[in-house]
C-alpha positions, 0 to 999 in steps of 0.5 A: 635732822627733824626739827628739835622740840623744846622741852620744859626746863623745870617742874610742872608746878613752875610750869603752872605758876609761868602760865598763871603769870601771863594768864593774870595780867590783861590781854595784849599785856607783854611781858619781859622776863624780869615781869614774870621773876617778879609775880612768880618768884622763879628765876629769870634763866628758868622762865626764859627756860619754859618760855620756849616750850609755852611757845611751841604749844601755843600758850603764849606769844612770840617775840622778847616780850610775850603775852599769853594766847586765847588758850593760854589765857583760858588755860591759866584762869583754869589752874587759878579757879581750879576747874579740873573739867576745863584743864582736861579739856583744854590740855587735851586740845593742846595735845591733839593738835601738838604733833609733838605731845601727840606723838609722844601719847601714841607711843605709849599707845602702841606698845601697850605701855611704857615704864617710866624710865624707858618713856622720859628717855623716849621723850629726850629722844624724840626731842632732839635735845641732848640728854641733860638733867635739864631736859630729863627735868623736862621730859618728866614736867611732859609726863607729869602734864599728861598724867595731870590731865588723865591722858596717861595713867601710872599703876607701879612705875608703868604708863598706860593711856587711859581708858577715857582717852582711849574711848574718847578718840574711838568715839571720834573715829566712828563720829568721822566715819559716819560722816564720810559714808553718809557723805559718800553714800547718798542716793541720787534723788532721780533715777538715771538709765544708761543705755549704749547703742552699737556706735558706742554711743551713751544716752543718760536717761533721768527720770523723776518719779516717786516711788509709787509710780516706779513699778509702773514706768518698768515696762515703758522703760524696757520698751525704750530700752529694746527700741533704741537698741534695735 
């Protein structure tokens, strides 16, 4: 069976406030449970809910005692400023490189959209996790983020992916395309001359000229060619 994905065990308001909690305090800070409970005012049971999923997406560390990453830390001063250009930015990061969250934007992509419903049991699915109310809580936090963040879009209980999301990976795709061909079809500077007698021997010929002198080296070159050939 493919490995199970955490889901969020509560809203995506709880969620925000779980991450701001880390984010504030200093960095290489570890944090217990009861620290979180006490900045945030959520339960225990639902930090430690949360936690996993902050782990699986690289907002904070590992370990009984956690503290939040780079990006974490990046990711909650964000929600405490209200930067609304560096929260889309940064979730989208966090997506790109989810194969989780990745997968689940794709799904919505290639059917054209998704009703709500048909998507949260889509998430439970994909999970692994048993269709509880919890994980039904936390399928629709998943939701909730991608909307947040304008990589998926709601119009009467139907998801699409948004335009701008769209339009920004076919800009990456042809900025990688673009790459590989000029990688894989650049010129050889020298111009080389493969020339095959009659005992299969092969002779490479390279020959650094400019341009200018190409129409005047043709001739010599078929010379050489027709005199080694005979």
């Amino acid at each position: 069976m493919a490995e199970t994905f955490k889901l969020p065990a509560s809203s995506l308001e709880e969620i925000i406030k779980i991450i701001q909690a880390y984010a504030n305090e200093k960095e290489g800070i570890l944090l217990s449970l009861d620290d979180i409970t006490q900045s945030t005012g959520i339960p225990r049971t639902v930090v430690s809910g949360n936690n996993g999923f902050l782990v699986q997406i690289g907002l904070i560390t590992e370990g009984n005692k956690k503290s939040a990453t780079d990006i974490g830390r990046s990711l909650g001063r964000a929600y405490i400023s209200k930067i609304d250009y560096e929260l889309e930015r940064i979730w989208k990061e966090i997506i790109a490189e989810n194969d989780f969250l990745n997968r689940m934007v794709s799904a919505v992509r290639i059917r054209n959209g998704m009703d709500r419903t048909n998507f949260l049991n889509h998430i439970i699915y994909s999970s692994g996790q048993k269709d509880t109310t919890k994980n039904r809580t936390g399928a629709n936090a998943v939701i909730e983020i991608l909307k947040s963040v304008n990589v998926i879009n709601e119009v009467d209980g139907k998801l699409t992916v948004t335009e701008i999301m769209e339009a920004e990976e076919s800009e990456q795709i042809v900025t990688d395309e673009t790459i590989d061909t000029s990688q894989t079809t650049r010129p050889n500077p020298h111009p080389v001359t493969n020339i095959q007698t009659e005992q299969s021997i092969t002779i490479n010929i390279n020959i650094n000229c400019s341009v200018s002198e190409m129409d005047e080296l043709t001739d010599k070159i078929q010379k050489l060619i027709k005199g080694l050939s005979d």
